[in-house]
C-alpha positions in Angstrom: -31.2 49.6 199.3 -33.1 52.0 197.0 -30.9 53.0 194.4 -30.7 56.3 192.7 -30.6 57.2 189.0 -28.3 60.3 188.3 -29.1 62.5 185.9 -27.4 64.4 183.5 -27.2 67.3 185.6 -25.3 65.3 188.6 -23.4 63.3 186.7 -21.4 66.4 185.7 -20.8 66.7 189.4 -19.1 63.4 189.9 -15.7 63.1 190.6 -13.2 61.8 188.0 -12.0 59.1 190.8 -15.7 58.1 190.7 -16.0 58.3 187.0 -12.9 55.5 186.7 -14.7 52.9 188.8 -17.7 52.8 186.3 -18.6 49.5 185.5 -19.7 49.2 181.7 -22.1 46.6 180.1 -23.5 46.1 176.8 -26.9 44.1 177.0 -28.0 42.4 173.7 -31.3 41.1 173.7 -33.9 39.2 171.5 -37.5 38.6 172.2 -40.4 36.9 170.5 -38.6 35.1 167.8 -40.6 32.8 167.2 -38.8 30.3 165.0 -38.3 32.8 162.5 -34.8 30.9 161.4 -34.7 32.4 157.6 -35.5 36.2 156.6 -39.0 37.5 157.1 -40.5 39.9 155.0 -41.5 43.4 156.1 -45.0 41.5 156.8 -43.3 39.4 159.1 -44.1 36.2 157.1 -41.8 34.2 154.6 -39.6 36.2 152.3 -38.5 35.0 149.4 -34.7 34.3 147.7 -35.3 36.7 145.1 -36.5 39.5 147.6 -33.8 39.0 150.0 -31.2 39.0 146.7 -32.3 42.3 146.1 -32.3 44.0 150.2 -36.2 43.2 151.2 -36.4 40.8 153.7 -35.3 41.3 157.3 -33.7 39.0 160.7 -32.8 35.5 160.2 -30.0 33.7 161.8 -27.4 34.2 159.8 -27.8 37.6 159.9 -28.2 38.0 163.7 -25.1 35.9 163.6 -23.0 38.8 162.2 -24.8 41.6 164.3 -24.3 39.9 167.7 -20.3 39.1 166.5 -20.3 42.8 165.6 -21.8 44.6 169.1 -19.9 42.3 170.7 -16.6 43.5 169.2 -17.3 47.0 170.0 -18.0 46.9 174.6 -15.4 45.3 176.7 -18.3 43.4 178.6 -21.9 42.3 177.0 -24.1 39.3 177.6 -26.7 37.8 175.2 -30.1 37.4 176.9 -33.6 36.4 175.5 -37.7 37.4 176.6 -39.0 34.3 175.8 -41.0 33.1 173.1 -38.3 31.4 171.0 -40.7 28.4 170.4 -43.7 28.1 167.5 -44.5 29.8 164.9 -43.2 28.7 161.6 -42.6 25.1 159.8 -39.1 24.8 161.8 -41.4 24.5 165.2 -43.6 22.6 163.5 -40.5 20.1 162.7 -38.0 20.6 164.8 -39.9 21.9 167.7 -37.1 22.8 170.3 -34.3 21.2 168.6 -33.2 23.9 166.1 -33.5 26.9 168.3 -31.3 25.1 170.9 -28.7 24.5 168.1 -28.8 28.5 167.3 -29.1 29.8 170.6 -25.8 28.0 171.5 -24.6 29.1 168.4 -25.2 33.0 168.9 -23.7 32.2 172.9 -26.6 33.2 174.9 -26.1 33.5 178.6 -29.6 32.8 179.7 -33.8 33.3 178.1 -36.5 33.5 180.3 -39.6 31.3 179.5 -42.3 32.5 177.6 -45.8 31.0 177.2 -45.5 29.6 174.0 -42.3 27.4 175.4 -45.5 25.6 177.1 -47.2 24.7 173.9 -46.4 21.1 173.6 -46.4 21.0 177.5 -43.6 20.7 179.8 -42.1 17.6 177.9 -40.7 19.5 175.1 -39.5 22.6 176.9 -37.5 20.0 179.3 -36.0 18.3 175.6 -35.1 22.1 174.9 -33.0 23.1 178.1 -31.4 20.1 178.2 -30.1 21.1 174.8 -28.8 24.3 175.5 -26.0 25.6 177.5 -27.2 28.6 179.2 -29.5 28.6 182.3 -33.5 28.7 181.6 -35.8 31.0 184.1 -38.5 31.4 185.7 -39.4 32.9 189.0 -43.2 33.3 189.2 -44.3 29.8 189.0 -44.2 26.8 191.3 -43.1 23.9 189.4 -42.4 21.4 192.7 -45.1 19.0 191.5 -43.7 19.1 187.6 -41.2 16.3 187.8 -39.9 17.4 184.3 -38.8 20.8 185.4 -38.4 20.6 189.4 -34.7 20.7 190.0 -33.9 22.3 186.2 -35.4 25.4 186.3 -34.3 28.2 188.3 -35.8 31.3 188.6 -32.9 33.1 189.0 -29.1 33.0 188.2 -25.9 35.1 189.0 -23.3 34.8 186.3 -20.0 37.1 185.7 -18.8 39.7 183.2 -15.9 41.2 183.2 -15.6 40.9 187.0 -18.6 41.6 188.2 -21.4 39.5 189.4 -24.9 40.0 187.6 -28.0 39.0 189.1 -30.7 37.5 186.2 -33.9 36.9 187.5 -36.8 35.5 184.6 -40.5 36.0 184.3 -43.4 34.1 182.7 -46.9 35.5 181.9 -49.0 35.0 185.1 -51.9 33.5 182.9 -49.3 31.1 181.2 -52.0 28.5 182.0 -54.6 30.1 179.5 -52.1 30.8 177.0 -50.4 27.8 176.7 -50.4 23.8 177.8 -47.7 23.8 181.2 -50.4 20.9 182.6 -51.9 20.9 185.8 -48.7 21.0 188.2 -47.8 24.4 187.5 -49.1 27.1 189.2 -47.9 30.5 188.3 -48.2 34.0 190.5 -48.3 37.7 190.5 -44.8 38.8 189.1 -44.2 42.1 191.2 -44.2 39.4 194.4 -41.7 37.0 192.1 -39.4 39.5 191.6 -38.8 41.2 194.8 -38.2 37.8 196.6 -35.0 37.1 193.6 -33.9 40.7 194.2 -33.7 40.5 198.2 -31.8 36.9 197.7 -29.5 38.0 195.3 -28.8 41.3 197.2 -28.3 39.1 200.3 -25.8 37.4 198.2 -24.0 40.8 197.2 -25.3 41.2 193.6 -26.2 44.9 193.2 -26.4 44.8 189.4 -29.7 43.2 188.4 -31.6 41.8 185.1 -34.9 40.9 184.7 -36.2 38.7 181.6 -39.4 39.2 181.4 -41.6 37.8 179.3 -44.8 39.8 180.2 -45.4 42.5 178.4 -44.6 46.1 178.0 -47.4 47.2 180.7 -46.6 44.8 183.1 -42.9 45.6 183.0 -43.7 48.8 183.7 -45.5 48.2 186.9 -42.7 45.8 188.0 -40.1 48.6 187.7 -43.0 50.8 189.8 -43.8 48.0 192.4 -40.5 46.6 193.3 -36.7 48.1 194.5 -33.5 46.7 192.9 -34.1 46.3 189.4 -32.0 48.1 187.2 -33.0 46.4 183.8 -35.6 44.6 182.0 -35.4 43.3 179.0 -39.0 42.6 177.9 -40.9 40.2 175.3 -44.8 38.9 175.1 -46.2 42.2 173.5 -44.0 42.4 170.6 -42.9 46.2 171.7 -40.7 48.4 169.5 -39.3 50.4 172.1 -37.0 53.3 169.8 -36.1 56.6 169.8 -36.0 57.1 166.2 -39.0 54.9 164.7 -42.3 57.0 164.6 -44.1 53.4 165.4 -42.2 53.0 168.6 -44.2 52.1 171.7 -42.3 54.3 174.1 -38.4 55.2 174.2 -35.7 53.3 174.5 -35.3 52.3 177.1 -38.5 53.4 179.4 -37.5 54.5 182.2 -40.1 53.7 185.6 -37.7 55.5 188.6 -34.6 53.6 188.4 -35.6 51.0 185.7 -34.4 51.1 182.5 -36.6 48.8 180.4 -36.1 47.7 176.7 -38.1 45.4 174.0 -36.7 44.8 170.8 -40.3 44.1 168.2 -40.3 40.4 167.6 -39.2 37.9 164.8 -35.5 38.7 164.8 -36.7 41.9 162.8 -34.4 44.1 165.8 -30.7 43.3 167.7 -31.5 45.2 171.3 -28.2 46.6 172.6 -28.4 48.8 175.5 -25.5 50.1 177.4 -25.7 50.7 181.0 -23.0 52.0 183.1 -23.3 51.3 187.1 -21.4 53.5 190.1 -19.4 51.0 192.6 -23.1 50.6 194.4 -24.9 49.2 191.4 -26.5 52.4 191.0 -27.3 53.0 186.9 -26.0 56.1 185.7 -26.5 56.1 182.5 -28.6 53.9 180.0 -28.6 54.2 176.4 -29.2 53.0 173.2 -31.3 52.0 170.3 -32.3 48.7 168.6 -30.3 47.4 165.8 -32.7 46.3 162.3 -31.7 43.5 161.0 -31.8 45.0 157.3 -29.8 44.2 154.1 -27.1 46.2 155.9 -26.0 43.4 158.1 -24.6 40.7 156.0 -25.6 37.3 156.6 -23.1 34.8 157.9 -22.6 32.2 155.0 -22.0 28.9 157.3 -25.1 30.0 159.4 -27.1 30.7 155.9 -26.3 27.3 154.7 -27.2 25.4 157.8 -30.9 26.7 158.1 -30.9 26.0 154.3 -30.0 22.1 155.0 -32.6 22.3 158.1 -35.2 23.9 155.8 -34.6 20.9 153.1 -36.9 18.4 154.5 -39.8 21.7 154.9 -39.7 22.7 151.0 -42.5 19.7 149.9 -44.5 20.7 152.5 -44.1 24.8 152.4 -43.7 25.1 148.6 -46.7 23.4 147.4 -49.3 26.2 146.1 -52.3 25.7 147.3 -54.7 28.5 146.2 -54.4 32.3 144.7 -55.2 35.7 146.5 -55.9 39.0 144.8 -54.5 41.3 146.7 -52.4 40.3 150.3 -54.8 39.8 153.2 -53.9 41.4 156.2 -52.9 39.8 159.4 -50.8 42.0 161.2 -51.5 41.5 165.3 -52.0 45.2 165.6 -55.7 44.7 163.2 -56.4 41.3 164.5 -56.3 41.8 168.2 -58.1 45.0 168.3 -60.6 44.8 165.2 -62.0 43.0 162.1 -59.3 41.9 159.9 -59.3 40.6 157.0 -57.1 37.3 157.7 -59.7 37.0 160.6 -62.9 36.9 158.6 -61.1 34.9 156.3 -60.7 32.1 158.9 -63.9 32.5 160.6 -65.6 31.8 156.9 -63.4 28.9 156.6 -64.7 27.1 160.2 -67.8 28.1 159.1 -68.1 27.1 155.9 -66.3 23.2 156.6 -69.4 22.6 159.3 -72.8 24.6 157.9 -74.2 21.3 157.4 -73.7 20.5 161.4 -76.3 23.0 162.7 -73.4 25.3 163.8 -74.6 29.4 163.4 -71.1 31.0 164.5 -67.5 31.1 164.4 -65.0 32.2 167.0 -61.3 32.9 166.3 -58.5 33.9 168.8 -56.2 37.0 167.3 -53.5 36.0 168.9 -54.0 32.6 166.8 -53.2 34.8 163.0 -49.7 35.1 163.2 -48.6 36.9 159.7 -50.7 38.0 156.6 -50.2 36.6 153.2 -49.0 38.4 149.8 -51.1 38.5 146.9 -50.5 35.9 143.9 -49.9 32.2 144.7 -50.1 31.0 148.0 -48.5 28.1 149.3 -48.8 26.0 152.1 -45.7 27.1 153.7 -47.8 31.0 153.8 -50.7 29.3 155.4 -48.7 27.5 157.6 -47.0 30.7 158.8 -50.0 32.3 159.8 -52.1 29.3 161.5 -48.5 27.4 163.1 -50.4 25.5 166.1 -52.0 22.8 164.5 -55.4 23.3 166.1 -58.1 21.5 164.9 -61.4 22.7 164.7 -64.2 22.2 167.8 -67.4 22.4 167.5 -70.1 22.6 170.7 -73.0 24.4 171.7 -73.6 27.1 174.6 -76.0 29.3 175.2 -76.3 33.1 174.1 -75.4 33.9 177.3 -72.3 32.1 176.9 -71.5 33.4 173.6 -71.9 37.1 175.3 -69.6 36.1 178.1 -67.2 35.3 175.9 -67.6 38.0 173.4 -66.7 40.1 176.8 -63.8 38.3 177.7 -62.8 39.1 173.9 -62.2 42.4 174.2 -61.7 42.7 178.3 -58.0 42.9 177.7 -58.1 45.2 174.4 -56.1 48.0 175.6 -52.8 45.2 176.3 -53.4 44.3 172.2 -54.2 40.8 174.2 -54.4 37.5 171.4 -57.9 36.9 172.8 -60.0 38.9 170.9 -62.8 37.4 168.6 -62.7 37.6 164.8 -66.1 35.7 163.9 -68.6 34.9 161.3 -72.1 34.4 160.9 -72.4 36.7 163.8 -71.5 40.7 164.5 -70.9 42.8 167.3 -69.8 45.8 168.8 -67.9 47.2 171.5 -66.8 50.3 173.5 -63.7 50.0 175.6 -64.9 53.2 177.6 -66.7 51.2 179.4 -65.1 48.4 182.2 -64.4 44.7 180.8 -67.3 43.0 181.2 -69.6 45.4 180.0 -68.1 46.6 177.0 -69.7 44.4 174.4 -73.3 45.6 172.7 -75.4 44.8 169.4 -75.0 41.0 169.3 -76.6 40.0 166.1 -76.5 35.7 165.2 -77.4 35.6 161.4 -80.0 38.3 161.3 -81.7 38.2 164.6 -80.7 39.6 168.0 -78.8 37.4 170.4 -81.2 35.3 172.2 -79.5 35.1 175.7 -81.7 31.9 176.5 -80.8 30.0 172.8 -78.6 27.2 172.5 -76.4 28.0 169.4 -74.0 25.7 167.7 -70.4 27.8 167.5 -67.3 26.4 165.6 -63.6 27.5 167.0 -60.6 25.7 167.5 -59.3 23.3 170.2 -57.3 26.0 171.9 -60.0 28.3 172.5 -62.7 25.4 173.4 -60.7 24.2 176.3 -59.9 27.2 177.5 -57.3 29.2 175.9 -57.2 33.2 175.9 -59.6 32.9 179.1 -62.3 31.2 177.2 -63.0 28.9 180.3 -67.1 29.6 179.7 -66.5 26.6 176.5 -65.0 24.2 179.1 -68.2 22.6 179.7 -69.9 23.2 176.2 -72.3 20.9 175.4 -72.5 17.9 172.4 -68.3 19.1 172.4 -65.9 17.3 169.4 -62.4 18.8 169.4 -61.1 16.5 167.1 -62.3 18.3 163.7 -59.4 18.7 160.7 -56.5 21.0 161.3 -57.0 24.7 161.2 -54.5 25.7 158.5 -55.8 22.7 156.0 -59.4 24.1 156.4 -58.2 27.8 155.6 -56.1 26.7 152.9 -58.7 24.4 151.2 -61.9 27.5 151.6 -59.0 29.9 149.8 -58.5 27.2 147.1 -62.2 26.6 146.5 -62.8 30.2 146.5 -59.4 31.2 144.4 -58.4 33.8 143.5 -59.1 34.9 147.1 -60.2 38.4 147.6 -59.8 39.4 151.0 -62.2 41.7 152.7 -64.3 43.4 155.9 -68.2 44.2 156.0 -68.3 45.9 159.3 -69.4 42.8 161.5 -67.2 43.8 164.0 -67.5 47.4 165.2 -65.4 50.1 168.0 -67.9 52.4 169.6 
């Protein structure tokens, strides 16, 4: 049944018998945290005891700890739900992998998470290890995971569970190109989520539920064309793009929440940074009539919770000889925000394209390739440990090294910036190389002015090219370096190369020279 979305115009009109058989839910909602256990700074990277002593650093557990305990105390019904994304991204991943964001997830009293892509990083193995841990349902509804005997009968792609009640109906989402982004293996196959979704919503309305959730791990566009392209979904609560949906922060990506017809969708950043809390009230037919709220920063305003605070202190113990050594010096902080380095030359990207470059000139290689999506903080000036380095380069890739042709190096350039517009992790920061683009234009035909060293791209060439594992088997849609030729993938870990080029060029001064340019 189509639903309708009152506005404030009718709602004036309905009845006070009406009016008393609202039902009322408060939805709180994480995405995209990322391991990011302790307090971040305002750069989304490590903050310091000092800076958090004196009201600088942001999200942690123990602070989300007291928020959640506190939204929960003021609605008579709320659930807890996550978009995915929980796993990699700091030394706790590294460590812990799954183990420590099961322990808090169970400990803030989630009711369910949907999967995101980087849940796949260590392949199915460790996401199994992780929902065995935790006791809340895991979900996924656009994938086919018959033929994955790790995740067959354990993950459902959607689940009905009561408040105050009420059934709700919580359906979860994946990013259709999971299997470039991540490592699910080869008996996974995922599909177009608009098809997903409307399949869970007919069930669960077959089954009665007229309230329904989707946790959607697929970005802030997509969501939006799911609430366009399907009937029945009255929320969903989003992740994958890192989306500040406000009404009061002049960097917000659209309100909060968007509405698409009848859909109320929310995002709440990334990193812990934001509590969402949205609260919806539904007629007796499941119809919305009214949605509203705002996310919650996780500032020095919100106390942290001391037994929380000292457990991710213990769990941190066996990190501090690793992520305290100092390692090298920067000038000034070098920038590696995701809203430079998937869209245009950055600093921490030419920094890390210099490093590959530098650790294999001797090997005939002319060019270096790096994801975006693979710089996941910047660094601030002065010392710089490990633990920094660490931060921003979490996946332990190592660095490949194989040759293609110029024509290969073009066709990937293009698949680069095809997805520019969706601030997609697969654009290319590079060295020894520069180029330029014009997103006017359609993807695959955007990219112009190809320069190798000082000479014109030779389509016909054979160049050496340095990147890491990720991207040489085909991460990001980089499927042209599948069959590279004279390919090693086995090269030293990503982070230890960056760290040891900033040491031997210390102190660091970051900057750009324009080898990347927007038309």
């Amino acid at each position: 049944m189509m639903k309708r979305f009152l506005t404030a115009t009718a709602l004036m009109a309905v009845t006070a018998g009406m009016a008393a058989a609202e039902y009322n839910l408060t939805i709180l909602h994480t995405n995209d945290f990322h391991a990011r256990f302790e307090p971040i700074s305002k750069y989304d990277s490590g903050c310091s005891a000092e800076d958090d002593a004196a009201g600088e650093c942001f999200g942690g557990s123990a602070r989300l700890v007291t928020a959640i305990a506190d939204a929960r105390s003021r609605s008579n019904n709320a659930i807890l739900v996550d978009g995915g994304d929980q796993f990699q991204g700091t030394l706790f991943y590294t460590y812990y992998k799954g183990a420590l964001a099961a322990e808090m997830m169970n400990k803030l009293g989630y009711d369910a998470m949907t999967v995101g892509n980087h849940e796949f990083d260590d392949g199915p193995e460790v996401l199994r290890g992780f929902m065995d841990a935790v006791n809340f349902p895991v979900l996924m509804s656009n994938a086919d995971v018959t033929r994955e005997p790790l995740l067959a009968d354990n993950l459902p792609k959607s689940v009905v569970i009561e408040r105050g009640g009420e059934k709700l109906g919580l359906i979860g989402l994946t990013p259709e190109d999971t299997d470039e982004l991540a490592s699910p293996g080869d008996n996974i196959t995922f599909s177009d989520p608009v098809a997903a979704v409307q399949g869970e919503v007919d069930k669960l309305t077959a089954e009665g539920v007229n309230k329904i959730i989707v946790l959607s791990h697929s970005g802030y566009g997509v969501d939006q064309r799911v609430a366009a392209e399907t009937t029945g979904v009255d929320v969903i609560v989003g992740g994958h793009s890192n989306s500040l949906l406000s009404n009061t922060n002049d960097r917000a990506d659209g309100p909060y929440p968007t509405m698409v017809g009848n859909t109320a969708i929310v995002q709440a950043y990334a990193y812990g940074k934001f509590l969402g809390e949205l609260n919806v009230s539904f007629d007796d037919e499941g119809n919305i009539t009214e949605a509203v709220g705002e996310p919650l920063i996780m500032d020095a305003s919100v106390s942290a919770d001391e037994a929380t605070a000292a457990r991710i202190a213990e769990a941190a113990a066996p990190l501090d000889e690793i992520r305290n050594k100092v390692v090298a010096e920067t000038a000034q902080e070098i920038v590696g925000v995701r809203e430079e380095c998937r869209a245009k030359e950055c600093a921490m990207g030419n920094l890390i394209a210099d490093a590959m470059l530098d650790r294999v000139k001797d090997q005939g290689i002319d060019i270096a390739i790096q994801n975006g999506g693979g710089i996941r903080a910047s660094i601030d000036a002065g010392e710089v440990t490990m633990g920094e380095v660490l931060t921003v380069l979490p996946f332990q890739n190592t660095l490949s090294t194989f040759e293609v042709t110029g024509a290969t190096i073009l066709a990937a350039l293009e698949n680069g910036v095809s997805q520019h517009e969706e601030g997609a992790g697969r654009f290319p920061q590079v060295a020894g190389m520069s180029y330029a683009f014009d997103i006017a234009q359609p993807a695959g035909s955007r990219v112009s002015d190809v320069m190798i060293g000082n000479a014109p791209l030779d389509p016909e060439k054979v160049y050496g090219v340095v990147s890491n594992n990720y991207v040489r088997n085909g991460g990001d849609g980089y499927d042209m370096f599948k069959d590279a030729m004279n390919a090693y993938d086995f090269g030293p870990d990503l982070a230890d190369v960056t760290a040891e080029f900033i040491a031997a060029n210390a102190p660091y001064t970051p900057y750009k020279d324009g080898r990347i340019t927007m038309k």
